[in-house]
C-alpha positions in Angstrom: -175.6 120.9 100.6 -175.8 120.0 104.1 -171.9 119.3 104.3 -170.8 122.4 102.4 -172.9 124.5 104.7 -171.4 123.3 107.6 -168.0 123.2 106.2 -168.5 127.2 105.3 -169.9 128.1 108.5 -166.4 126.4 110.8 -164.5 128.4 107.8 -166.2 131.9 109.0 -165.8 131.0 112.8 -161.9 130.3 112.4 -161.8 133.2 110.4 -163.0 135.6 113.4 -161.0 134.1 115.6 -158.0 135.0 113.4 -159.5 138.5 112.9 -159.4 138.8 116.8 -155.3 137.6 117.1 -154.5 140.4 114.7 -156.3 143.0 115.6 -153.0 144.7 117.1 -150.8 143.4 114.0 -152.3 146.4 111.5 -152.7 143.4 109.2 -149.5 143.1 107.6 -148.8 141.4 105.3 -146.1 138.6 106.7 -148.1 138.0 109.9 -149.4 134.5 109.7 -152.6 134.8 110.9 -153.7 137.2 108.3 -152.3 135.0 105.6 -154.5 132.5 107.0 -157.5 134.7 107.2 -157.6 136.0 103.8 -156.6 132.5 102.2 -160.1 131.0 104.3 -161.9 134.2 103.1 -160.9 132.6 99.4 -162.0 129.4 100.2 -165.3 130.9 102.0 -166.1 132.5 98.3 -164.7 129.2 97.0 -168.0 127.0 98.4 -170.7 129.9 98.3 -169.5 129.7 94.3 -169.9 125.7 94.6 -173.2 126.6 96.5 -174.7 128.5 93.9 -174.1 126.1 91.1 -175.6 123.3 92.8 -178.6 125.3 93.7 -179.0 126.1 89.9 -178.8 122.2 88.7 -180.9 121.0 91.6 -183.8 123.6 91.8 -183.2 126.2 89.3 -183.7 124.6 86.1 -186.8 123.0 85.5 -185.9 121.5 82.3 -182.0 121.0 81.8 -182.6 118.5 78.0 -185.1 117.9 75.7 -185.1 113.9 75.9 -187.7 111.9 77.2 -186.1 111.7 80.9 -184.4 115.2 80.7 -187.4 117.1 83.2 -188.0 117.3 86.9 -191.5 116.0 86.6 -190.2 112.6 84.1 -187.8 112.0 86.9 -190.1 111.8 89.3 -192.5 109.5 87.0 -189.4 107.5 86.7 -188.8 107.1 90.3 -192.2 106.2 91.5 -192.8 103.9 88.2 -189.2 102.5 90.1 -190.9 102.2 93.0 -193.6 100.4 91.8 -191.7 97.9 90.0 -189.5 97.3 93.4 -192.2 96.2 95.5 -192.6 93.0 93.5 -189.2 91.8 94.3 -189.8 88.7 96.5 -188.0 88.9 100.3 -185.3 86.6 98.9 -184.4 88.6 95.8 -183.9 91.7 98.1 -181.8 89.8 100.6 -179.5 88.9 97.7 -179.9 92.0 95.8 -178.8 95.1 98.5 -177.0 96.9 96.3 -178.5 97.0 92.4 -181.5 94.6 91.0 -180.3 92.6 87.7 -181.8 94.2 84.5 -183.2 90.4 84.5 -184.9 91.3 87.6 -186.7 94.7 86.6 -187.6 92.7 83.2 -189.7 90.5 85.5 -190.7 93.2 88.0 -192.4 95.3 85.2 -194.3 92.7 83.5 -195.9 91.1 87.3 -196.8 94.0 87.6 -198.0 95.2 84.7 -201.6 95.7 85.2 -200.8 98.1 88.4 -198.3 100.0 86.4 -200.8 100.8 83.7 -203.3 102.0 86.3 -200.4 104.2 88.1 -200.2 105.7 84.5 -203.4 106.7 83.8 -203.9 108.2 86.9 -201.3 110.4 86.5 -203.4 112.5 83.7 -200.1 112.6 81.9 -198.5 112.0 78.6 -195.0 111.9 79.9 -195.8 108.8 82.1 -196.7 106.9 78.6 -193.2 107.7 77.4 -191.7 107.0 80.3 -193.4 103.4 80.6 -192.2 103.2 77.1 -188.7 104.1 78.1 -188.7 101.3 81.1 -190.1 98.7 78.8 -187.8 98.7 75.9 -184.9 99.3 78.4 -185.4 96.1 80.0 -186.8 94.2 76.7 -189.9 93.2 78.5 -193.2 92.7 76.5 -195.3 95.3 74.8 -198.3 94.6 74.0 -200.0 96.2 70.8 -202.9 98.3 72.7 -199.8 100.0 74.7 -197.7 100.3 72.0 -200.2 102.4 70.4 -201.0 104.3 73.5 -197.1 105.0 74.2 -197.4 106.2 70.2 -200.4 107.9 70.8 -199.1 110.7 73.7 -195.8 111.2 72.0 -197.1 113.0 68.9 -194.7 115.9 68.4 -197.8 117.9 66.9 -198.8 118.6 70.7 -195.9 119.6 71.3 -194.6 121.5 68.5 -196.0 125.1 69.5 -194.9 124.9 73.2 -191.3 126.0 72.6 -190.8 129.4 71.5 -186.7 128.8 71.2 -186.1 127.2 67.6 -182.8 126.0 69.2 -185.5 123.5 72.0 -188.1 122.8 69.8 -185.2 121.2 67.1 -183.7 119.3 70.5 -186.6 118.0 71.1 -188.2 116.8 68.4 -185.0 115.3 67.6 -185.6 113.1 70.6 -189.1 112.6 70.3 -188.6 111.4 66.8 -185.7 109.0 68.1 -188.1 107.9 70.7 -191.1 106.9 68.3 -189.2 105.3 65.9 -187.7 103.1 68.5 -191.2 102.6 70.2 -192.7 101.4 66.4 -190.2 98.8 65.8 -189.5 97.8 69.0 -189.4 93.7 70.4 -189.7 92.0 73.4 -186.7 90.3 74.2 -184.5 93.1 72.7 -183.2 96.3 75.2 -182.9 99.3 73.7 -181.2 102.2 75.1 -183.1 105.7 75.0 -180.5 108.8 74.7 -180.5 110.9 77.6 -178.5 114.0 78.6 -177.0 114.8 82.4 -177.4 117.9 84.1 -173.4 118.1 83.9 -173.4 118.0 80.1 -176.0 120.7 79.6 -173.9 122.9 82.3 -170.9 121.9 79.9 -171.7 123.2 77.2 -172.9 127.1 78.2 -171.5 130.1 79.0 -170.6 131.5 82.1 -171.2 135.3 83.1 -169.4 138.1 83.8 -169.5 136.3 87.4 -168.6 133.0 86.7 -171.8 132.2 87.1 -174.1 129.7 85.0 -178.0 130.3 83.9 -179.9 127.6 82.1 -183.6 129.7 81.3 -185.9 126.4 79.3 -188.9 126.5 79.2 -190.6 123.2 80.1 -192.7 121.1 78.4 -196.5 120.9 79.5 -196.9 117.1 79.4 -200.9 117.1 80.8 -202.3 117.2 77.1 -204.1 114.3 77.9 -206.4 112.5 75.5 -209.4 110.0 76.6 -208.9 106.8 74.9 -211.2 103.5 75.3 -208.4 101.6 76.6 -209.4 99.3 79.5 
């Protein structure tokens, strides 16, 4: 965003200064500089379009896909769970690594530190962060054990989720992902990745309409993912 701005604002500068040369050329037509100014003034409306799609994906839409990663707040779960997982990488390992950790790597980061990451979960007061430790685990084939299994099974029950949606369109996405996601969660092993379907933001934008602007609106609503229920779990 930073470079576009800065990119647009040299484009409006140039443009005055061109606006100056012909003040005493009436504008025609075949005078150069005007050619040049109107083509910038193009390429000005050019970016603040650019602008204002970015600004939609990154802050406008809350929820841009029903699957179990496809919300602001389960990517920022993600990335902290990340971050979590990343600090138990020895110095060696992130000498080697600078670039991208093996999935041999996170496998062995998750289940070290296991016993902090199920603590970061149940802090968060969240179902989402059981679905998204269920999503880390079986992507990297590291061990579940039965009591988080059941948990993981436990706050992704589509009955609390069912009446959230008022779209029939959402609540049919997601509950078809939700579904996906239990079903892979009851059968999963250790030892055996699985791969949880996601969606982008690019092809959720693909797939709308634009408006009589050329603009794109994505209105969703989200998904409240603090039904929390106490469990005995230790």
């Amino acid at each position: 965003m930073f470079l576009l701005r800065h990119e647009l604002q040299g484009y409006i500068e140039e443009k005055r200064k061109l606006e100056n040369i012909c003040e005493k050329c009436d504008h025609k037509d075949n005078c150069v500089h005007c050619s040049s100014s109107k083509l910038l003034r193009l390429i000005e409306g050019d970016i603040k379009y650019t602008e204002h799609e970015i600004s939609e994906v990154e802050w406008d839409v809350d929820t841009w896909a029903y699957t179990i990663t496809g919300n602001k707040e389960a990517r920022r779960l993600s990335y902290e769970l990340t971050g979590i997982m990343m600090n138990y990488a020895t110095p060696e390992e992130k000498k080697q690594y600078t670039a991208r950790y093996p999935n041999k790597l996170w496998r062995k980061f998750l289940e070290i530190g296991f016993d902090e990451i199920i603590e970061w979960v149940f802090e968060q007061g969240s179902r989402l962060a059981f679905q998204i430790l269920g999503e880390e685990i079986m992507y990297n084939g590291a061990k579940m054990p039965e009591e988080i299994r059941e948990l993981i099974l436990l706050y992704s029950e589509w009955e609390d989720e069912e009446d959230q949606l008022k779209d029939e369109k959402d609540r049919l996405e997601r509950k078809y992902f939700l579904l996906d996601f239990r079903e892979k969660v009851k059968y999963y092993k250790e030892g055996v990745p699985i791969n949880i379907p996601r969606k982008t933001q690019r092809e959720m934008f693909e797939n709308q309409t634009r408006d009589k602007d050329g603009f794109i609106s994505i209105d969703r609503q989200p998904i409240d993912y603090c039904v929390f229920r106490k469990t005995n779990y230790k």
